[in-house]
Every structure is written in structure tokens, then in C-alpha cells.
N, C-alpha and C positions, 0 to 999 in steps of 0.2 A: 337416320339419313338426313333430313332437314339441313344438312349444311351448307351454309350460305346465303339460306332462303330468311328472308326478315318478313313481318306481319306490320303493316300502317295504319295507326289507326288516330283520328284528331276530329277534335272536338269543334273543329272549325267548318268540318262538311259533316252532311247526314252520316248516322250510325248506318252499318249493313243492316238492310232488313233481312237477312237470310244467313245460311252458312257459307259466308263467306267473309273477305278483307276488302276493307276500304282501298286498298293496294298491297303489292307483293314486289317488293325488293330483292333482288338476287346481286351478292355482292363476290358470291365464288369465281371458282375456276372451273374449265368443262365446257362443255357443247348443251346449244338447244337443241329440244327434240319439237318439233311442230308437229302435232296427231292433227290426221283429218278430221273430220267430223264421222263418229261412230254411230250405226243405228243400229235396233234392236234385232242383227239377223244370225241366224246361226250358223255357227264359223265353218260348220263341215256340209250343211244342207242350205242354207241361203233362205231357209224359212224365217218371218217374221215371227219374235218368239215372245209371247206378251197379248193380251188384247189392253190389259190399260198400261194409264202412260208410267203408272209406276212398275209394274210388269216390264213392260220396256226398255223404262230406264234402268231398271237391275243388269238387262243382258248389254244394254249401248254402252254401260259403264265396265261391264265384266269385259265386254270388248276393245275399251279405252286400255283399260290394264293389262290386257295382252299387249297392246300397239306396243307401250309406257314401255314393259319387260323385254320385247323383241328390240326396244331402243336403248339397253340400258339405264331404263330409266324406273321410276316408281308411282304409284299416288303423291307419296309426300314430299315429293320432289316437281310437282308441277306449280308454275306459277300463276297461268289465268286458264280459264276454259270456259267456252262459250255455252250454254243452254241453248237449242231451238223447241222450242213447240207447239204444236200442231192447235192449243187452245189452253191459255193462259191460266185459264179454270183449276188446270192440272200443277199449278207454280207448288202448292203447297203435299201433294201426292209427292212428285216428283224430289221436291226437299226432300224430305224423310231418305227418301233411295239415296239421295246424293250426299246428306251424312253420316249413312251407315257406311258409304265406300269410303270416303275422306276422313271421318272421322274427325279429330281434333284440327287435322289441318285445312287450313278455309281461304282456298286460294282468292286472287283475286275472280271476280266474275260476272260476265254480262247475262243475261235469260232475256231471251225474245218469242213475241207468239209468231207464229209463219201460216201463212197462206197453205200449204203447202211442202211434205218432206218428201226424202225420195220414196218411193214405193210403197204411198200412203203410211207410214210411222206415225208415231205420238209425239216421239221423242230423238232428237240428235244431239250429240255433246265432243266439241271438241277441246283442244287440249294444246298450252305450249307450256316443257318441262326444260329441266334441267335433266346432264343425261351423267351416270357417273362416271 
């Protein structure tokens, strides 16, 4: 899939500490997709499904990639997505989750700790793709 999407990377700003791109170029053709922010609840019962934040983050991302697929879109075809979470403790839990779903591709990406997510969560992650 990847086409169009380009990876930035210079030795002129800090390396990515994480699995991710110092930026993400998209030089195709095609529609963006803007995902909300997904949390970790279950798509048929609304239950939160996880107690930690890598638990969580396995279903807020299983959730991402439904939006992605009902948008014509994929994992490897997103450009940035956000990280929120509930206590920064969890940055390095939560990695692990976020490069089994991504894998080789390393969008670009912000992670922030938050006060607060909706309906006490660990974990939110949202998402802007390219749609095919």
C-alpha cells in the first residue's frame, strides 16, 4: 500500500525516540481520512476492554483500524496520529502495542499524558490517513 507516503528523517533535529517519523510526507493522490480519537471500548457492548494501558491500547488501535477500513483506508497508509494518556509511565507499555499494529511503518506522531480521558481510559489514539 505505502504509496505516496515518504518517511523524514535529518540529522539536523533530534532522532525519533520511539516508533515513529521525524515527519511523514504524502505526495499522492486521493482523499484524507481524519479518525477521531479511539478508546479502548467494545464495538458491540461499549464495555471498556483492558485494565492496563497496553490492554487498551491493543483494542483503541484494533478500533483505529476499523475506522481506517470503513474509510478506505489502512495502517500503512496513515500519516500522523496522536497518543493521549492517562499517565506517561505507560509511553513505553503502550510502544510495544503501537509497533505490533504498525509494524515497519512509523508515522509521524505526537504522545501526550492527559488529566483525564473519556470514561476513565488509559489510552486514546487518533489518526490522519490517506484513503485509497
Amino acid at each position: 500500500h505505502n504509496s505516496g507516503v515518504h518517511f523524514v528523517s535529518t540529522d539536523k533535529a533530534p532522532a525519533a525516540i520511539g516508533p515513529y517519523s521525524q515527519a511523514c510526507v504524502w505526495d499522492g493522490s486521493g482523499r484524507l481520512v481524519f479518525v477521531s480519537g479511539q478508546i479502548p471500548l467494545h464495538p458491540v457492548d461499549g464495555t471498556t476492554v483492558g485494565t492496563t494501558a497496553a490492554e487498551q491500547a491493543k483494542q483503541a488501535l484494533a478500533n483505529l483500524g476499523a475506522v481506517l477500513e470503513a474509510s478506505g483506508s489502512c495502517p500503512d497508509q496513515v500519516l500522523k496520529t496522536t497518543v493521549l494518556l492517562a499517565d506517561m509511565g505507560d509511553f513505553a507499555a503502550v510502544n510495544e502495542v503501537y509497533t505490533a499494529f504498525f509494524g515497519s511503518h512509523k508515522p509521524a506522531r505526537a504522545c501526550y499524558a492527559c488529566k483525564g480521558l473519556p470514561k476513565g481510559v488509559l489510552v486514546e489514539v487518533e489518526a490522519t490517513a490517506v484513503a485509497h
